[in-house]
Steps between C-alpha positions, in 0.01 A plus 500: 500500500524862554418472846748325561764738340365714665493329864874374455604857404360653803641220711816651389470818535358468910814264546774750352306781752531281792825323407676882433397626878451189713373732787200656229153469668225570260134535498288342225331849406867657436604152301222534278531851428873454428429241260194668396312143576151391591486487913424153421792404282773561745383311819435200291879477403621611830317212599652271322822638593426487872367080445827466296697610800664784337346804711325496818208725553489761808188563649360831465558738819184661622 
């Protein structure tokens, strides 16, 4: 149950950041020290943003 609170909260939080400045790019490392998150936490909800449609991901420039 918490998890979930938790999950739908941070949902909300990446799509107010991205929804503010549509031209943000952001790395997961910088995401997850913002939100002072697990690395984990925050590409598993980006994911299911990006399957949702909602964001697109950017491949990483080498």
């Amino acid at each position: 149950m918490i998890d979930k609170l938790i999950s739908i909260q941070l949902r909300v939080k990446l799509l107010q950041k991205f929804f503010i400045n549509l031209e943000l790019k952001s790395d997961l490392k910088g995401l997850s020290r913002e939100f002072e998150l697990s690395s984990n936490t925050v590409p598993q909800e980006l994911n299911r943003l990006q399957k949702a449609g909602i964001i697109e991901a950017e491949p990483k420039a080498i």
